[in-house]
C-alpha positions as a Markdown table, in Angstrom:
| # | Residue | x | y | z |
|---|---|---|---|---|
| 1 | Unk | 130.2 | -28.3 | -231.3 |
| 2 | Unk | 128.7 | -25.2 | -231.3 |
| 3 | Unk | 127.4 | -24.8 | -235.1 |
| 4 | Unk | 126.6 | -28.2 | -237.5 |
| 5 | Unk | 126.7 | -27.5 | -241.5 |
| 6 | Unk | 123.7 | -28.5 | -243.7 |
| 7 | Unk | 123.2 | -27.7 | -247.3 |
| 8 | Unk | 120.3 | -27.6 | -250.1 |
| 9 | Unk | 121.1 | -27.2 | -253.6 |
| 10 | Unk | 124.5 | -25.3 | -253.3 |
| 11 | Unk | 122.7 | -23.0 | -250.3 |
| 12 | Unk | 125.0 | -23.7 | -247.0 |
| 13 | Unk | 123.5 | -23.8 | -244.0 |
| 14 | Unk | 124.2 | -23.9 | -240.5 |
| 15 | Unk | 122.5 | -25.1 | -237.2 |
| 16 | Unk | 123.5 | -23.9 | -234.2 |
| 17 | Unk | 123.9 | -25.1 | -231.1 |
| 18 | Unk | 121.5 | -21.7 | -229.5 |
| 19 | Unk | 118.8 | -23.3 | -231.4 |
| 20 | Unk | 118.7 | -21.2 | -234.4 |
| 21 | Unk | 119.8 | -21.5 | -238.3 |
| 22 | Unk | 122.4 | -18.7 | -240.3 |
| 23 | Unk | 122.1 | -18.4 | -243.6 |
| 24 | Unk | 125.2 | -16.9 | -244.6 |
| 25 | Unk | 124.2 | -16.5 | -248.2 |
| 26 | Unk | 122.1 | -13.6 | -246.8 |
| 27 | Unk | 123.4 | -13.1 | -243.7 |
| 28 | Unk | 119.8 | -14.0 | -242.2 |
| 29 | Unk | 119.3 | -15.6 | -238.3 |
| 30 | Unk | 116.8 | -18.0 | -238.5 |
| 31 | Unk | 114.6 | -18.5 | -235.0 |
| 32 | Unk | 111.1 | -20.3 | -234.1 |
| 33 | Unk | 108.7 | -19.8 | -231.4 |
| 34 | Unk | 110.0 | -17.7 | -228.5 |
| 35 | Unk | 106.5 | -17.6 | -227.0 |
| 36 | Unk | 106.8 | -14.5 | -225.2 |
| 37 | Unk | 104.8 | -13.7 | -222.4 |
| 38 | Unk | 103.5 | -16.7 | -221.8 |
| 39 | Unk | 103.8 | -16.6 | -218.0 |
| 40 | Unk | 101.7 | -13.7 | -217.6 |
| 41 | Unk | 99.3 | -15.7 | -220.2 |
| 42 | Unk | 99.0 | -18.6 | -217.9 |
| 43 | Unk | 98.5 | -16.3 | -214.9 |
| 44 | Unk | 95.5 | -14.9 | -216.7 |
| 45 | Unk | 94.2 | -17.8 | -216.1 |
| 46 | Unk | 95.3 | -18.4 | -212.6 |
| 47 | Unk | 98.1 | -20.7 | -212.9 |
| 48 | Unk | 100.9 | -18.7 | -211.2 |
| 49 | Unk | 103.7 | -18.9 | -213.1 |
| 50 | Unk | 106.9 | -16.7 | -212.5 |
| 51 | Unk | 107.5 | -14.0 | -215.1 |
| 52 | Unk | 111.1 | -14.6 | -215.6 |
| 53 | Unk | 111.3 | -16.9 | -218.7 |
| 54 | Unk | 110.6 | -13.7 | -221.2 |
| 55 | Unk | 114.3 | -12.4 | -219.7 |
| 56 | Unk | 116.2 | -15.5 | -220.4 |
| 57 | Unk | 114.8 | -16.0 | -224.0 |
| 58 | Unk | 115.7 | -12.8 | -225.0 |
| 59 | Unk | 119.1 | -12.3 | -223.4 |
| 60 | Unk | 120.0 | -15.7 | -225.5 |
| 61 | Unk | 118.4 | -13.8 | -228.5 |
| 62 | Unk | 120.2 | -11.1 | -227.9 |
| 63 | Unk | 123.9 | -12.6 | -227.4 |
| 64 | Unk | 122.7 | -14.6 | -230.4 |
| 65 | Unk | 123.0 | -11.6 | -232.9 |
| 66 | Unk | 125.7 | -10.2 | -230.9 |
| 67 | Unk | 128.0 | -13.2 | -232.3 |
| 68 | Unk | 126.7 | -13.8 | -235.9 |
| 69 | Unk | 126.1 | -9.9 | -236.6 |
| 70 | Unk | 123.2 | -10.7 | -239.3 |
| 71 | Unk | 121.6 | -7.8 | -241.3 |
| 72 | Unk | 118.2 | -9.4 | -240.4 |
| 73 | Unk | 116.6 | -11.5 | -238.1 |
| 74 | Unk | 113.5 | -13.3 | -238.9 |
| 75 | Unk | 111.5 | -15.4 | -236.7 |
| 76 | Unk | 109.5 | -18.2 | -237.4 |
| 77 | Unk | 106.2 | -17.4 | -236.2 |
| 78 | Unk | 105.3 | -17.3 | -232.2 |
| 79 | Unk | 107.0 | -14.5 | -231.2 |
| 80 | Unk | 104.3 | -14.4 | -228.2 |
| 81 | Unk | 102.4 | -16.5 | -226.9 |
| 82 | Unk | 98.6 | -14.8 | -226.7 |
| 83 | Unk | 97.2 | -11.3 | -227.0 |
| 84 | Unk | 96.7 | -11.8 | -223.1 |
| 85 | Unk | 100.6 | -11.9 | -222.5 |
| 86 | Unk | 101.4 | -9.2 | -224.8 |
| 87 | Unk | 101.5 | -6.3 | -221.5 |
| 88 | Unk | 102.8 | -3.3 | -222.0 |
| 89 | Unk | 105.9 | -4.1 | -220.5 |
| 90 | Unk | 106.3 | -6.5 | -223.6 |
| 91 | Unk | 105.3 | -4.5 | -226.2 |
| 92 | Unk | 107.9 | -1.9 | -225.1 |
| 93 | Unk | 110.4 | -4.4 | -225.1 |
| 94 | Unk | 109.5 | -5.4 | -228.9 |
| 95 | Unk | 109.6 | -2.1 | -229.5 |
| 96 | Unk | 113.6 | -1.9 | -228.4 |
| 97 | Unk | 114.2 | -5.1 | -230.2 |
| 98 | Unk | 115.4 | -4.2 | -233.4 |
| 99 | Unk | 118.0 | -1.2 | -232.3 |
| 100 | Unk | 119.3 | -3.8 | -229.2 |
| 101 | Unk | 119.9 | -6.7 | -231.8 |
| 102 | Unk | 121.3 | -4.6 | -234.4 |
| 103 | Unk | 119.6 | -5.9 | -237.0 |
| 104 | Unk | 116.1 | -5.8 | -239.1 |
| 105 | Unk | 113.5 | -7.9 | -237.1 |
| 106 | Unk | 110.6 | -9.8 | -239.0 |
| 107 | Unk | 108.3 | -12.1 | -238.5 |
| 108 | Unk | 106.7 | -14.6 | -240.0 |
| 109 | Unk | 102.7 | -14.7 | -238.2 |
| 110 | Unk | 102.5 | -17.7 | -236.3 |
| 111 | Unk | 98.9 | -19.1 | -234.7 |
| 112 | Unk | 100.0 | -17.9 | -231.6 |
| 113 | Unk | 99.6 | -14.2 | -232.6 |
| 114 | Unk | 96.6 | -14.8 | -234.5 |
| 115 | Unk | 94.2 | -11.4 | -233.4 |
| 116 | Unk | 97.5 | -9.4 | -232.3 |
| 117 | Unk | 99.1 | -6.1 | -233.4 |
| 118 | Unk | 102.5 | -5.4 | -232.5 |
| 119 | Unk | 103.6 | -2.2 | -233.6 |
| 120 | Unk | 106.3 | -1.7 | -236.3 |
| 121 | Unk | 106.2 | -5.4 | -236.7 |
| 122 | Unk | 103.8 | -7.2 | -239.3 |
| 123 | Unk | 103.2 | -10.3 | -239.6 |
| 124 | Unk | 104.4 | -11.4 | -242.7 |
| 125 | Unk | 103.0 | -14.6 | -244.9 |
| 126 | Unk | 105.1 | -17.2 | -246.1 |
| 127 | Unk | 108.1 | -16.4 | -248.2 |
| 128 | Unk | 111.0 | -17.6 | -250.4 |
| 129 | Unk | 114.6 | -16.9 | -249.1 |
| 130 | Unk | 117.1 | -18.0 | -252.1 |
| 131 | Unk | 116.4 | -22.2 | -252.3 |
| 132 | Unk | 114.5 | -21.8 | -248.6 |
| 133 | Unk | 110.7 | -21.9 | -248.3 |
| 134 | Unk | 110.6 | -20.2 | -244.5 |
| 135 | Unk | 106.9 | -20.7 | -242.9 |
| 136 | Unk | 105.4 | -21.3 | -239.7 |
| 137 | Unk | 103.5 | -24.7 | -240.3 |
| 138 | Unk | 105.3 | -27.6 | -242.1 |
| 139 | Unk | 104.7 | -26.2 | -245.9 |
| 140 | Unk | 106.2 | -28.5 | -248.3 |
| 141 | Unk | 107.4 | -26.9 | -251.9 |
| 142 | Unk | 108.7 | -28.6 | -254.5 |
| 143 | Unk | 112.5 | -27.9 | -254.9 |
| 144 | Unk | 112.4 | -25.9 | -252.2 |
| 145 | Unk | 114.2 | -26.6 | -249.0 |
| 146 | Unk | 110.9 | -26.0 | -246.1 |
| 147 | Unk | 112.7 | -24.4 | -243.1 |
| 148 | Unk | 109.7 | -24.0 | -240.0 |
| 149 | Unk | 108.7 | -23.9 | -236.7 |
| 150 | Unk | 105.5 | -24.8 | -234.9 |
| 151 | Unk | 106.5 | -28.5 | -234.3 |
| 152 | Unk | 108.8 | -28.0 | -231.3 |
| 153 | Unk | 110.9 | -31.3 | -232.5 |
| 154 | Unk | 112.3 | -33.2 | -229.5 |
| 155 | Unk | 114.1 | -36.1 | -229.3 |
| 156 | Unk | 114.4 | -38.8 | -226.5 |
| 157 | Unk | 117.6 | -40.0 | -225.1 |
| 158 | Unk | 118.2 | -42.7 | -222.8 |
| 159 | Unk | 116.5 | -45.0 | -221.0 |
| 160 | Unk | 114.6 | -45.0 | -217.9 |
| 161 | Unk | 115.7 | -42.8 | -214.9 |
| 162 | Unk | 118.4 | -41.4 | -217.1 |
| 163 | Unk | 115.8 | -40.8 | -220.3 |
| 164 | Unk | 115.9 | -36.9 | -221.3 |
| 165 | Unk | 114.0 | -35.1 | -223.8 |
| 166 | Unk | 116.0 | -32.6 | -225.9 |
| 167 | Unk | 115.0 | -29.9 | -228.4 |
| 168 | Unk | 116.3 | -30.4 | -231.9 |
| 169 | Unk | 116.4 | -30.0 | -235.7 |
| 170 | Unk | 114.2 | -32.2 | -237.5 |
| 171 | Unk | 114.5 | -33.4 | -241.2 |
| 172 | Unk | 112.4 | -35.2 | -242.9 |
| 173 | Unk | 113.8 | -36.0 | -246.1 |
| 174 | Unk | 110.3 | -36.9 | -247.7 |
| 175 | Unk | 109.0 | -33.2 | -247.5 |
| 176 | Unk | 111.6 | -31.5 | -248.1 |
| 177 | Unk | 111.4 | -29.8 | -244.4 |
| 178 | Unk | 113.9 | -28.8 | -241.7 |
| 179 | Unk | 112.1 | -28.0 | -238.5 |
| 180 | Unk | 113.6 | -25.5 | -235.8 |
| 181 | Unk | 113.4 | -26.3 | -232.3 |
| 182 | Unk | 111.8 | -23.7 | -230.5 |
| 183 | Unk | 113.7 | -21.1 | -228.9 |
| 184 | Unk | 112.1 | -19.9 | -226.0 |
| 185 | Unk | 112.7 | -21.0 | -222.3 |
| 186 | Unk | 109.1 | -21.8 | -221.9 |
| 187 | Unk | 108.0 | -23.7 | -224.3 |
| 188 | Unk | 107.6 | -27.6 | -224.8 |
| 189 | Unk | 108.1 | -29.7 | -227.1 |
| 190 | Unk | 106.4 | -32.6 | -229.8 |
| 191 | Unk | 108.7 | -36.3 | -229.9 |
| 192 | Unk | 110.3 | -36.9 | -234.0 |
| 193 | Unk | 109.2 | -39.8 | -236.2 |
| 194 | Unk | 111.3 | -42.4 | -236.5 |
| 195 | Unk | 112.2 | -41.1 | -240.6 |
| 196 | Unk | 113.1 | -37.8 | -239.3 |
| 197 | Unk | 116.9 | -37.7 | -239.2 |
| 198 | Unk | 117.8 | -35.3 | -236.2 |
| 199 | Unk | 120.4 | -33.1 | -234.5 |
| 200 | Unk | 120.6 | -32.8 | -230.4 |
| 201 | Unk | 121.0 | -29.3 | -229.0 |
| 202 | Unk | 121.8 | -29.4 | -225.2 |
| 203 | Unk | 124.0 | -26.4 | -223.3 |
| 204 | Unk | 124.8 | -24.1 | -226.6 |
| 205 | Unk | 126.2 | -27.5 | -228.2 |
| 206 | Unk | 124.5 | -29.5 | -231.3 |
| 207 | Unk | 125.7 | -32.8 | -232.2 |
| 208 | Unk | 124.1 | -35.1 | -235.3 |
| 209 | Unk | 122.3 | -38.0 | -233.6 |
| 210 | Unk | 120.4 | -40.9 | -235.5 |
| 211 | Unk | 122.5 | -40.9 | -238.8 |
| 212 | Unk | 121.4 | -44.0 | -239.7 |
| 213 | Unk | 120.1 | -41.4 | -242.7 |
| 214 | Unk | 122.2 | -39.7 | -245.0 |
| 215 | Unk | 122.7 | -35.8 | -244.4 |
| 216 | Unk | 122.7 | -33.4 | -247.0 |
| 217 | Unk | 126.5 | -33.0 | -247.9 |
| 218 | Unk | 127.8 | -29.8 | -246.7 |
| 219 | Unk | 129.1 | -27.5 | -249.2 |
């Protein structure tokens, strides 16, 4: 499936299979650490590292708002990767950003852009979004549903030579939090606990996996 519904306190909800939530309440995307420029971050310190993920994250990001249409995007901290990958080149492509998706761009400051400037594009704190607490770290609020990134939840499957890690949504009913798996192409990626009930995303597709926990009825 292409798009999984998940609801908090009459607020519907729905992870997608591109890695990313919509809120249609608000008509908000929802995505979490692209870690642009990385490459060119890595080469900065002589690991040579082909400069081609940048183009395949945002061509995703882009046919992304092309099919939900939101009136904003907001991004869950990690936009880029360091100060040393942010190159002219990217910064002019940040700069396009907004008018190619459509859409308002935000973004919540992550610790990867700790010391950076991006023009037209602050870094926001921590903010409310109808029942949604949306951060970068895990910040658990009471009665508040905590939507983040910075975790890069994976989840193993399979055993032995067939074993694969895949990104996914984490919840962990305890904290109230719903982790995003990160959305950029070069980015790894931080195993679940065993309590966190998850949801695969492989190909575009997202299917619930260890349901052993009860989901959230959808609304």
């Amino acid at each position: 499936m292409l798009s999984l519904p998940f609801a908090w306190e009459g607020q519907p909800l729905e992870l997608l299979g591109a890695k990313a939530i919509w809120v249609p309440q608000e008509q908000t995307l929802l995505v979490a650490d692209l870690h642009l420029g990385k490459a060119e971050t890595f080469q900065a310190h002589g690991i040579p590292l082909p400069s081609d993920g940048d183009a395949a994250t945002l061509n995703a990001l882009l046919e992304l708002s092309a099919s939900w249409r939101p009136q904003q995007l907001l991004v869950l901290g990690d936009l880029i990767h360091s100060r040393l990958g942010l190159t002219a080149e990217l910064r002019d492509k940040l700069a396009a950003l907004p008018d190619l998706l459509g859409c308002n761009l935000r973004l919540i400051g992550g610790n990867h852009e700790r010391g950076s400037w991006i023009a037209d594009l602050p870094q926001e704190e921590s903010l409310r979004l109808g029942s949604l607490w949306l951060s970068h770290h895990p910040e658990p609020q009471d009665g508040l549903l905590n939507l983040c990134g910075h975790l890069h939840p994976v989840a193993q499957v399979g055993q032995g030579v067939d074993r694969l890690r895949l990104p996914c949504f984490a919840y962990d009913r305890r904290q109230q939090r719903l982790a995003l798996p990160a959305f950029g192409c070069l980015t790894g990626g931080h195993p679940c606990s065993q309590r966190e009930q998850i949801w695969l995303v492989a190909d575009g597709a997202i299917v619930a996996w260890n349901q052993h926990h009860q989901p959230p009825l959808a609304a």
